[in-house]
Residue frames as a rotation matrix with the C-alpha (Angstrom) as fourth column:
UNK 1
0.573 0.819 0.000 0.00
0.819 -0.573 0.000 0.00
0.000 0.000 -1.000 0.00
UNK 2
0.179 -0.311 0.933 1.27
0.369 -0.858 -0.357 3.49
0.912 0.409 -0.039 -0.98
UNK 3
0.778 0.057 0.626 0.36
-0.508 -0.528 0.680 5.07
0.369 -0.847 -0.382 2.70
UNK 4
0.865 -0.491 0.106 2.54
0.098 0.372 0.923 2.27
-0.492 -0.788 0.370 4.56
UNK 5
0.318 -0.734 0.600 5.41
0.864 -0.036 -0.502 3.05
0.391 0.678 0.623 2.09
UNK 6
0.222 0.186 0.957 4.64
-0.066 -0.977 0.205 6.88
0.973 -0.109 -0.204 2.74
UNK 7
0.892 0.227 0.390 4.44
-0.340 -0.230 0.912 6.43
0.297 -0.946 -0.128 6.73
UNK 8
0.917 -0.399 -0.001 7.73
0.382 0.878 0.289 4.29
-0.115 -0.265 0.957 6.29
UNK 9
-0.122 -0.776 0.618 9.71
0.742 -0.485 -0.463 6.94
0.659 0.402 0.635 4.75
UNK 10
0.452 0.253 0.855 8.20
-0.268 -0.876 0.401 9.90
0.850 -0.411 -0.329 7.05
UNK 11
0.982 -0.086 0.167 9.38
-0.169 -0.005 0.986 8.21
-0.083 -0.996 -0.020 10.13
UNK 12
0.368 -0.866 0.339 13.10
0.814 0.476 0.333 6.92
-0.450 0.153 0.880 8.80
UNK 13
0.119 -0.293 0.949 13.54
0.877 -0.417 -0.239 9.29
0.465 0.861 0.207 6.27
UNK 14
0.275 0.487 0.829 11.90
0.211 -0.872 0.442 12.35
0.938 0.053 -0.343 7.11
UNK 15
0.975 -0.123 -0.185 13.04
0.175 -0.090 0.981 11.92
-0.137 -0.988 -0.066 10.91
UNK 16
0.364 -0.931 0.039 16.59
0.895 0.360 0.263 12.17
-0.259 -0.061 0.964 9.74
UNK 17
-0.410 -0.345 0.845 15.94
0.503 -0.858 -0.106 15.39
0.761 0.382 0.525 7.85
UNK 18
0.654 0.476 0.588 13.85
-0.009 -0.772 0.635 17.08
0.756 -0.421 -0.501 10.45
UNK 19
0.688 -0.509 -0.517 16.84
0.666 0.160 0.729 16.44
-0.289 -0.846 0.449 12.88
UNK 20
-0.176 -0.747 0.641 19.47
0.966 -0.007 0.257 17.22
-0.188 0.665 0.723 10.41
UNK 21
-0.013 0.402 0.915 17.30
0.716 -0.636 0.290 20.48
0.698 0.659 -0.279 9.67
UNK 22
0.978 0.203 -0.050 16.79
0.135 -0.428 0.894 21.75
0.160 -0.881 -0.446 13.26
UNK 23
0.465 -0.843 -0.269 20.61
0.644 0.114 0.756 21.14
-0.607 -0.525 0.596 13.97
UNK 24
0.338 -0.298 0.892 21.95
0.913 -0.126 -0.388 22.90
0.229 0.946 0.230 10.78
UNK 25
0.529 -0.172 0.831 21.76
-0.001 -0.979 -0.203 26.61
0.849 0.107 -0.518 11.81
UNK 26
0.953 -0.300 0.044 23.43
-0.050 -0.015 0.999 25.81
-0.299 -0.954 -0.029 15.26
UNK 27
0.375 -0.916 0.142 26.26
0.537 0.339 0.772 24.12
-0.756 -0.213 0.619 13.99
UNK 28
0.777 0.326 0.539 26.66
0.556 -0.757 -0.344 27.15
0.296 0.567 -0.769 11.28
UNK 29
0.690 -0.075 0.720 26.68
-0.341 -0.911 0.232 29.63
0.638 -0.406 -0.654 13.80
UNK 30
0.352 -0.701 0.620 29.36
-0.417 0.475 0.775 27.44
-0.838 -0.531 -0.125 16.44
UNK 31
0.175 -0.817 -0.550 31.58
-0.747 0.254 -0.615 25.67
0.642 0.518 -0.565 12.64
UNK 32
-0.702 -0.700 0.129 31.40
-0.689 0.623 -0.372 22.69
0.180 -0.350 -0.919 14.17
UNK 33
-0.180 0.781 0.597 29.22
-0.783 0.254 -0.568 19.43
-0.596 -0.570 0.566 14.55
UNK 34
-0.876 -0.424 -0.231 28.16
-0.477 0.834 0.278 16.08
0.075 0.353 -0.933 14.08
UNK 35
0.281 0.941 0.191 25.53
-0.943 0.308 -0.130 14.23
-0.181 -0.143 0.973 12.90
UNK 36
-0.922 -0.201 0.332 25.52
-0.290 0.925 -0.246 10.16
-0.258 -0.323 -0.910 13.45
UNK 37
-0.253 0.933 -0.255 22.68
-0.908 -0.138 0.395 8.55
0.333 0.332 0.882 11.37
UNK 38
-0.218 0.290 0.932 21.03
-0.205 0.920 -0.334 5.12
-0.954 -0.264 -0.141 11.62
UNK 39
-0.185 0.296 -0.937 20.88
-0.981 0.002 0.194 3.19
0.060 0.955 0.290 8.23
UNK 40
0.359 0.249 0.900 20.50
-0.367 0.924 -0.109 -0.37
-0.858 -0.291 0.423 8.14
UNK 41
-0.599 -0.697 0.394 22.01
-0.223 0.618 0.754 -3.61
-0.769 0.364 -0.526 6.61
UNK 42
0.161 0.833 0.529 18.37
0.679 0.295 -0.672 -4.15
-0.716 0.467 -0.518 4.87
UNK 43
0.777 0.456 -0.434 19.46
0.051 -0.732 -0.679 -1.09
-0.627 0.506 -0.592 2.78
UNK 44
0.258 -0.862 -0.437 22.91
-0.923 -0.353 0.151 -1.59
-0.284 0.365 -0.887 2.11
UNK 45
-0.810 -0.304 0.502 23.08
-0.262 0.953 0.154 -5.35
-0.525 -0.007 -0.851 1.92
UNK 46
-0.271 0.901 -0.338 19.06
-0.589 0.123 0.799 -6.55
0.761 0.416 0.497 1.64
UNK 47
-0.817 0.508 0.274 16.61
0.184 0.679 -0.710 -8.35
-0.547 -0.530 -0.648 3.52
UNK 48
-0.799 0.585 0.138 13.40
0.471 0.466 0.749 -9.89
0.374 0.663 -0.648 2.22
UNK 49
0.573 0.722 -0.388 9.56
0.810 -0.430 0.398 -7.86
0.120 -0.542 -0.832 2.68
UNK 50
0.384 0.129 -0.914 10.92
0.502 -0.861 0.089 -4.66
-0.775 -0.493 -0.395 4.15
UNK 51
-0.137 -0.588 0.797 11.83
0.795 -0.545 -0.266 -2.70
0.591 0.597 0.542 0.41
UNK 52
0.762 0.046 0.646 10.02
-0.061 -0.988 0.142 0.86
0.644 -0.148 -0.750 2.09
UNK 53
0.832 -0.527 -0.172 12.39
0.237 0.057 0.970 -0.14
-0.502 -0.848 0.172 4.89
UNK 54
0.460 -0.697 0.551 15.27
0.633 0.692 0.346 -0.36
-0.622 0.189 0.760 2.90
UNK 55
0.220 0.398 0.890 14.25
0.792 -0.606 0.075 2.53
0.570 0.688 -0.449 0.76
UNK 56
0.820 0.153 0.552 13.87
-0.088 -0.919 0.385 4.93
0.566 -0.364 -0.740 3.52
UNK 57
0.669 -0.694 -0.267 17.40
-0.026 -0.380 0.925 4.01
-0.743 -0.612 -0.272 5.05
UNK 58
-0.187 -0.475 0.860 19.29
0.982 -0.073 0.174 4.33
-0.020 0.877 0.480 1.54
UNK 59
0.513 0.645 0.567 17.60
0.726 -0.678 0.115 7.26
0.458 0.352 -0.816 1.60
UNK 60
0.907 -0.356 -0.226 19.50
0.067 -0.407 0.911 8.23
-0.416 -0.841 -0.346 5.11
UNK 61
0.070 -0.961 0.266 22.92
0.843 0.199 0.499 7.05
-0.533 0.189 0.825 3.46
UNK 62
0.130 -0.008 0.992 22.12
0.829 -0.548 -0.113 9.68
0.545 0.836 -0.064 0.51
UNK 63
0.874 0.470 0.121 21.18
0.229 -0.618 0.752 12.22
0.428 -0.630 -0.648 3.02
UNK 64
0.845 -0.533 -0.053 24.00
0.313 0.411 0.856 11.94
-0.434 -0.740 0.514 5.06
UNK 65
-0.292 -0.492 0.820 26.73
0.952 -0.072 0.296 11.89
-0.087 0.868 0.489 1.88
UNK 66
0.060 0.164 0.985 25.08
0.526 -0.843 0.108 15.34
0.848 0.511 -0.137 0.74
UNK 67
0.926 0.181 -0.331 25.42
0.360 -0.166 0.918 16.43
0.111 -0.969 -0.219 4.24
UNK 68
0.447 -0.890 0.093 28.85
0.605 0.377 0.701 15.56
-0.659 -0.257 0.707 4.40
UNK 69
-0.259 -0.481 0.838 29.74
0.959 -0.229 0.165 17.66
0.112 0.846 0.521 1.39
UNK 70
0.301 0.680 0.668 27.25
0.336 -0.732 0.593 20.76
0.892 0.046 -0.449 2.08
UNK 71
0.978 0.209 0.031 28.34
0.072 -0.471 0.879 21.41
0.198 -0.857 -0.475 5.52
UNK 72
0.351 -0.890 -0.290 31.98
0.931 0.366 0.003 20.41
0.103 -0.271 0.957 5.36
UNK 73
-0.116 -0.502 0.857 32.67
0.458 -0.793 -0.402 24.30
0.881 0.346 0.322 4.87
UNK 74
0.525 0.331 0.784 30.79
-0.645 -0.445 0.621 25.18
0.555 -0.832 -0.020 8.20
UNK 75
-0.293 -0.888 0.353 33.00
-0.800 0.026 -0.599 22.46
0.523 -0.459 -0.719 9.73
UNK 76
0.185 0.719 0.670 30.29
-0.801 0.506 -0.321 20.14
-0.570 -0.477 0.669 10.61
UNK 77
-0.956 -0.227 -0.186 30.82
-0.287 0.859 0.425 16.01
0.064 0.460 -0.886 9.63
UNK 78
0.186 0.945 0.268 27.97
-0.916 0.265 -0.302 13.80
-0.356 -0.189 0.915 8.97
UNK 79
-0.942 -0.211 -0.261 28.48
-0.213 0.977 -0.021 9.36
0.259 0.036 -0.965 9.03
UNK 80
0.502 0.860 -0.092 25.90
-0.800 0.502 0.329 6.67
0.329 -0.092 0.940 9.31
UNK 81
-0.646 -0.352 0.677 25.91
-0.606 0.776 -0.175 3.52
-0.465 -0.523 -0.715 11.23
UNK 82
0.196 0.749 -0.634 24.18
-0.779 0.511 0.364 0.52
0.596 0.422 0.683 10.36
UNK 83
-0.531 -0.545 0.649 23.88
-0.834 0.473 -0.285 -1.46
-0.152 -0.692 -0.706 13.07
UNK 84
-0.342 0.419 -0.841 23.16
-0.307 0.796 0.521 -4.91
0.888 0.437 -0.144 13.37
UNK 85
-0.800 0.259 0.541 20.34
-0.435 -0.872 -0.225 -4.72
0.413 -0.415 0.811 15.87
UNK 86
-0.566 0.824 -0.015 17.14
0.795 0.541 -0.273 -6.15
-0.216 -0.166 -0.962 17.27
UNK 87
-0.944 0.223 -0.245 14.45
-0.281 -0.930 0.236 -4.37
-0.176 0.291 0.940 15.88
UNK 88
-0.558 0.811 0.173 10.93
-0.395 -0.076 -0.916 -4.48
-0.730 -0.580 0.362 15.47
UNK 89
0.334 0.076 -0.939 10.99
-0.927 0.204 -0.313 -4.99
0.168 0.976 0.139 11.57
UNK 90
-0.898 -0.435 -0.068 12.52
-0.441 0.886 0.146 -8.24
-0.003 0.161 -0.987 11.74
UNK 91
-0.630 0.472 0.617 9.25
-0.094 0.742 -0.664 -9.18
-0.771 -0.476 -0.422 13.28
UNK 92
0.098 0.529 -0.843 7.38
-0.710 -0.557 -0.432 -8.27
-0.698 0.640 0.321 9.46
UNK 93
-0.459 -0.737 -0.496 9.50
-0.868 0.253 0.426 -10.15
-0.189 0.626 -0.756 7.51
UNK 94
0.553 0.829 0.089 7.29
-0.787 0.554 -0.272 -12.92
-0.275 0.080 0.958 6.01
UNK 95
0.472 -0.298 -0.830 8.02
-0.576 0.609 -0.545 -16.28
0.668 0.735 0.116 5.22
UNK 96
-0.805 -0.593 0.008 9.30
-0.247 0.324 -0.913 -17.24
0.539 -0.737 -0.408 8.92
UNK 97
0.197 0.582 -0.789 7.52
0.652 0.523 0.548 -19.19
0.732 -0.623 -0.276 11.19
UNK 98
0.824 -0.052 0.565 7.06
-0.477 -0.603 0.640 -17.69
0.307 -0.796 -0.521 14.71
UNK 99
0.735 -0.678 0.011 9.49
0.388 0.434 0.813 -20.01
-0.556 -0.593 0.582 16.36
UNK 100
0.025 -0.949 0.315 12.02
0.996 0.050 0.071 -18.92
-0.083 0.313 0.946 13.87
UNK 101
0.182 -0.042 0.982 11.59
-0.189 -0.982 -0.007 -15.20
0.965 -0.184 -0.186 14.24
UNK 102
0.958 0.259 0.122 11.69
-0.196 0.283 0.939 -15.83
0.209 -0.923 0.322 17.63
UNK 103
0.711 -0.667 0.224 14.90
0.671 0.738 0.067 -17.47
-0.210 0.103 0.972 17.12
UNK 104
0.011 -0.480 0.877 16.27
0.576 -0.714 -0.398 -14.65
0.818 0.510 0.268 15.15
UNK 105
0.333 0.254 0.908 15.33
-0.300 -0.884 0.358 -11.85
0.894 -0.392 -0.219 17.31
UNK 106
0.943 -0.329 0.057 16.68
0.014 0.212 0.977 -13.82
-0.334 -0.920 0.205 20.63
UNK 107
0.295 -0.913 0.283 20.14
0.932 0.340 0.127 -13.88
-0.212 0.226 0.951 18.53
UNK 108
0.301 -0.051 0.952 19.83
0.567 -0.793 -0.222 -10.56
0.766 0.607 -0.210 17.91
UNK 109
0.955 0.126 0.269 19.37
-0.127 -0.646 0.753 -9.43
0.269 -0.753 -0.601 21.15
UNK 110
0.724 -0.689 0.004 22.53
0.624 0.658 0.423 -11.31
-0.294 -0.304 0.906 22.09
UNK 111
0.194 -0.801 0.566 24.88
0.979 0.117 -0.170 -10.67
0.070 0.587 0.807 19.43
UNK 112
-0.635 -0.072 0.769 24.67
0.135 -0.991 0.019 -6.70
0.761 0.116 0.638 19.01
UNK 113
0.093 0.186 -0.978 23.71
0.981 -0.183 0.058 -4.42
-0.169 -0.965 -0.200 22.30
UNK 114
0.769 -0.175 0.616 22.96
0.052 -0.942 -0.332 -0.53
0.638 0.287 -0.715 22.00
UNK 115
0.784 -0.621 -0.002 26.05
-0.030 -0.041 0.999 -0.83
-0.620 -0.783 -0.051 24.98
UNK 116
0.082 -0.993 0.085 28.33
0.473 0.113 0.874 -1.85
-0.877 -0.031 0.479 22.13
UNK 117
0.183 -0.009 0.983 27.07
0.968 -0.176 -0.182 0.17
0.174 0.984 -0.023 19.15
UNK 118
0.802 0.461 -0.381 27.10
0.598 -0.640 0.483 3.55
-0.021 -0.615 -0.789 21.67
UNK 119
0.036 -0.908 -0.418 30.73
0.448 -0.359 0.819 3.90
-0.893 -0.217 0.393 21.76
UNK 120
-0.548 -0.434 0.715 30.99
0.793 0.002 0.609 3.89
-0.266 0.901 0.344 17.85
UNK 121
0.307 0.490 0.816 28.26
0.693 -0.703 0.162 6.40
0.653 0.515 -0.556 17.46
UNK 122
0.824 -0.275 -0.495 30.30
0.231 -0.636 0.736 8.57
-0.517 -0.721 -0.461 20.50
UNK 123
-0.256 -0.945 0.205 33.40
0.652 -0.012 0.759 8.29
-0.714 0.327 0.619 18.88
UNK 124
-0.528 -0.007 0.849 32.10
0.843 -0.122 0.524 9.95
0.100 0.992 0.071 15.63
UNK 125
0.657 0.247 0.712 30.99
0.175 -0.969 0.174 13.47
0.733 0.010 -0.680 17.41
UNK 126
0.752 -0.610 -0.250 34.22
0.187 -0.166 0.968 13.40
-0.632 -0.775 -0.011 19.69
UNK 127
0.531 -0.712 -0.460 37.46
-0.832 -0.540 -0.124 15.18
-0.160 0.448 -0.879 17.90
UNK 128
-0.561 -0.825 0.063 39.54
-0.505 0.402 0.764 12.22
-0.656 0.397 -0.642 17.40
UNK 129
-0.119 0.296 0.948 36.93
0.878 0.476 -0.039 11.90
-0.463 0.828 -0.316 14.02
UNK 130
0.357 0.286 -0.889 37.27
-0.021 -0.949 -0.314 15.44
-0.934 0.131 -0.333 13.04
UNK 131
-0.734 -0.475 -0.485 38.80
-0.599 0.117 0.792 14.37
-0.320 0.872 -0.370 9.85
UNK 132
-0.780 0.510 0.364 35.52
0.170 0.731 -0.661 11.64
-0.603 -0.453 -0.656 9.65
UNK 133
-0.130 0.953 -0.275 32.78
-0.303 -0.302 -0.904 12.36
-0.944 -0.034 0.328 7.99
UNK 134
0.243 0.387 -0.889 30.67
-0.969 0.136 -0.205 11.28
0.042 0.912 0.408 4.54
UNK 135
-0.676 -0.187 -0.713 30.99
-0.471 0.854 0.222 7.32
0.567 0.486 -0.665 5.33
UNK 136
0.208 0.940 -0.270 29.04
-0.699 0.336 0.631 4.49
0.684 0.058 0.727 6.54
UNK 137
-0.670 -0.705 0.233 30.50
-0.683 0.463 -0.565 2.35
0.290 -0.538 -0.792 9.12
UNK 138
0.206 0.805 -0.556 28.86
-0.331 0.592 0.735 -1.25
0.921 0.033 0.388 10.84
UNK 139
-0.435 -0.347 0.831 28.53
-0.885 -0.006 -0.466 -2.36
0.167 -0.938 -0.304 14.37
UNK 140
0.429 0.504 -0.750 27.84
-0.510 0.820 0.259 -5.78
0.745 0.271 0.609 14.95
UNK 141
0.777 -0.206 -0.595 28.58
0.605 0.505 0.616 -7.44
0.173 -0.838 0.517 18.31
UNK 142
0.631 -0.692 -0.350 32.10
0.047 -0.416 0.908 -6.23
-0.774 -0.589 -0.231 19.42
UNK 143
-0.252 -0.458 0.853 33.13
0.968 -0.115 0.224 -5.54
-0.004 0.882 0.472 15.30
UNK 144
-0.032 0.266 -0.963 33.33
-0.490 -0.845 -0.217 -1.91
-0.871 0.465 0.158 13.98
UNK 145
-0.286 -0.655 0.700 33.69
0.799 0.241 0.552 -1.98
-0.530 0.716 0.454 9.93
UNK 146
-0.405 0.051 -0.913 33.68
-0.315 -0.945 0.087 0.44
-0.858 0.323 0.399 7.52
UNK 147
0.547 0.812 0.203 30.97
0.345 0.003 -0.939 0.16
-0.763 0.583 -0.278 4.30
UNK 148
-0.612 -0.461 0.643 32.15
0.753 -0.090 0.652 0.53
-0.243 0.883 0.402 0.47
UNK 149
0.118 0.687 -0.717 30.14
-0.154 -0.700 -0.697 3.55
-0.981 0.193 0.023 -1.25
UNK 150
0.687 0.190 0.701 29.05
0.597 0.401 -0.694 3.00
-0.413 0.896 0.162 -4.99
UNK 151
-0.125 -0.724 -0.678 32.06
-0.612 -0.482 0.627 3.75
-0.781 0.493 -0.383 -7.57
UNK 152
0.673 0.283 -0.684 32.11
-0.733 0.385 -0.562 2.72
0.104 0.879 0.466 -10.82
UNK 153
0.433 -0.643 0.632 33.97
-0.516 0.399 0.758 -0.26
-0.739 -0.654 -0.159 -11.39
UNK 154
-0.588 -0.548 0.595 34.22
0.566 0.247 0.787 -1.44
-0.578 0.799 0.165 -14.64
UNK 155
-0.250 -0.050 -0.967 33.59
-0.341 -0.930 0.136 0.80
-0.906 0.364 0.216 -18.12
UNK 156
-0.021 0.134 0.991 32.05
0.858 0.510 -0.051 -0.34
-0.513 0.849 -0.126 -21.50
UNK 157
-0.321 -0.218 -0.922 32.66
-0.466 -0.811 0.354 2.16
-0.824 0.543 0.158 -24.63
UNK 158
-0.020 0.163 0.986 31.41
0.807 0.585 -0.080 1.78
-0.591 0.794 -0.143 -27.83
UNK 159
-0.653 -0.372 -0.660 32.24
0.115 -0.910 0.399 4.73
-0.749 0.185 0.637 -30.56
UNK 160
-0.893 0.408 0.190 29.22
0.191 -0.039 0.981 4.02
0.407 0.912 -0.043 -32.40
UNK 161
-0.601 0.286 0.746 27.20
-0.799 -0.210 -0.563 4.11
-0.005 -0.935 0.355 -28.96
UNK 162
-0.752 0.442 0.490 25.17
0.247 0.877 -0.412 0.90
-0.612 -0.189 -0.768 -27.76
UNK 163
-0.435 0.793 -0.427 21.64
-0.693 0.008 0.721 -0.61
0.575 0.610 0.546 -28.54
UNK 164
0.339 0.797 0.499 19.94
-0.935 0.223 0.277 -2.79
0.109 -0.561 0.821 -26.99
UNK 165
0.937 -0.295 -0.188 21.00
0.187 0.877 -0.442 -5.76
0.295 0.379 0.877 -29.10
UNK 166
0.097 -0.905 0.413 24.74
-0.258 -0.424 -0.868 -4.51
0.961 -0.023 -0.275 -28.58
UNK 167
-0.160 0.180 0.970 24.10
-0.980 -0.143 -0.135 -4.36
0.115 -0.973 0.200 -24.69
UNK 168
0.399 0.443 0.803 22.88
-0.720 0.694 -0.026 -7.76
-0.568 -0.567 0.596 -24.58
UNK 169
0.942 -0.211 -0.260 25.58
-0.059 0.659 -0.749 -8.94
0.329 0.722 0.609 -26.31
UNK 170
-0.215 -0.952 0.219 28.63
0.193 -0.261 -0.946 -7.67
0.957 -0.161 0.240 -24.68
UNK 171
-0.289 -0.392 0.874 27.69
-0.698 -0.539 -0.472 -6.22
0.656 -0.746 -0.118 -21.10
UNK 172
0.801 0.583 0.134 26.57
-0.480 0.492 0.726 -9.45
0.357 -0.646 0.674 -19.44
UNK 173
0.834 -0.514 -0.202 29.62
0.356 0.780 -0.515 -11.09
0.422 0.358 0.833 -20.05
UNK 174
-0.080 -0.927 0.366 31.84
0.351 -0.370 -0.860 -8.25
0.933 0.059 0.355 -19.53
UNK 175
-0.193 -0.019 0.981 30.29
-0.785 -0.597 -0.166 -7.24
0.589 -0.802 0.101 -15.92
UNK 176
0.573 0.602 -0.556 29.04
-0.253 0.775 0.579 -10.70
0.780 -0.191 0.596 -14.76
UNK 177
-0.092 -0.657 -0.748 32.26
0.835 0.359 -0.418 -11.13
0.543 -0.663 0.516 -12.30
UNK 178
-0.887 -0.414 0.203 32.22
0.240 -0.791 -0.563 -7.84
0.394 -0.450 0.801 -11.17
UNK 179
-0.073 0.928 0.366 28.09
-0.542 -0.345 0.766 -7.73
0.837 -0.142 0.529 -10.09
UNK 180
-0.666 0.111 0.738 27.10
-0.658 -0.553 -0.511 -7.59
0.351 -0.826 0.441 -6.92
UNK 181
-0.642 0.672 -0.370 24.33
-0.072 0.428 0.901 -10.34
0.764 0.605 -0.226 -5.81
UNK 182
-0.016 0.785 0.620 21.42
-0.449 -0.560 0.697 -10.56
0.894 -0.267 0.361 -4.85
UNK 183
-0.401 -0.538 -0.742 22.27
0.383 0.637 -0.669 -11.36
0.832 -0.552 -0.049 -1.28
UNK 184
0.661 0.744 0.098 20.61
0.093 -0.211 0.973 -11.05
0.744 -0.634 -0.209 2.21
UNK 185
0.289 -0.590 0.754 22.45
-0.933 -0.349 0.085 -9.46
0.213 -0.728 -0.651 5.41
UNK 186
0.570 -0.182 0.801 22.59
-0.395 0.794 0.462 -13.23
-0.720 -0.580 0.381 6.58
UNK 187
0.903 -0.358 0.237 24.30
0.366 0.355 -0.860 -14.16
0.224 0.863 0.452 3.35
UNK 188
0.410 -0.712 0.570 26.84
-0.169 -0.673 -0.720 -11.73
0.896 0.199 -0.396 3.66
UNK 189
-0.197 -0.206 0.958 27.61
-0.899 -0.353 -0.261 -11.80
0.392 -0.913 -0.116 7.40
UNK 190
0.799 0.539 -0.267 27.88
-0.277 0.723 0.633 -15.88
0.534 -0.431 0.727 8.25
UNK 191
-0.661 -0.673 -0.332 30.45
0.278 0.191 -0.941 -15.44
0.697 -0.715 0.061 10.73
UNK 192
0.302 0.712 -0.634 28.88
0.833 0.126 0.538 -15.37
0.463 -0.691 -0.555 14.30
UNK 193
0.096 -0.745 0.660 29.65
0.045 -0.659 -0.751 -12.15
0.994 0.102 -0.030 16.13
UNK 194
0.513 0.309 -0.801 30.21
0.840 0.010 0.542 -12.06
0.176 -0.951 -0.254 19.91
């Protein structure tokens, strides 16, 4: 439904700018400041069922990034976490029995504490990150890491320019190692963290 899309972005999204918006003229007028978003692995990685989710923290990452660039002159940084988290969305996610949600969400709770994601989102508005700012970083039990941001990676030319046919002759082949797949946070991330 459109609305629960809409109500998904107003509260993720839109809560980031209306923070982000209120702080601005402060940290102006004081050239200095940090903002510390919340994105999620569902946006940067995937997870199944939650696209508005996913949508409306991509959204944060953008946000954030154009931050970072727009304010850097006033002196002000802006980063995103994505922690890995217990969270109410998990409980949405279709296709799971209760017992296995259940399952999930008790491993969640475990693995990743706001105790050990706190430090990482302190650290990033304390001076030793004053150089910091325009990236994406993960917290995940007692792991920091630091997120890739989209660059090009590989380059097709043609001096007659493409077609369709053309395209579907040459760029499967030539990007097919270098794409990305379609892969869920649990894909990616099958090491246990403690």
């Amino acid at each position: 439904m459109p609305e629960d899309f809409e109500r998904v972005l107003r509260v993720h999204l839109f809560g980031a700018f209306n923070i982000a918006n209120a702080c601005a003229p402060h940290f102006r007028a004081q050239e200095s400041g940090a903002l510390v978003f919340m994105t999620s692995t569902a946006a940067l990685i995937g997870s199944v069922g939650q696209a508005n989710y996913a949508a409306a923290k991509m959204g944060i990452v953008g946000l954030s990034r154009g931050i970072s660039l727009d304010m850097a002159r006033f002196g002000v940084r802006s980063n995103c976490i994505a922690p890995h988290a217990f969270s109410r969305m998990i409980e949405s996610v279709p296709g799971r029995t209760p017992e296995e949600q259940e399952k999930e969400m008790e491993k969640r709770r475990t693995t990743t504490r706001p105790d050990q994601i706190a430090p990482l989102a302190a650290f990033l508005c304390c001076d030793g990150a004053k150089d910091i700012t325009g990236q994406i970083f993960g917290a995940r039990g007692n792991e920091v890491y630091l997120y890739d941001q989209p660059r090009p990676i590989r380059t097709l030319h043609r001096n007659d320019g493409w077609t369709v046919e053309k395209l579907s002759t040459t760029l499967p082949g030539a990007f097919r190692s270098s794409m990305t797949p379609a892969e869920r946070t649990r894909d990616v991330f099958s090491w246990e963290a403690i």
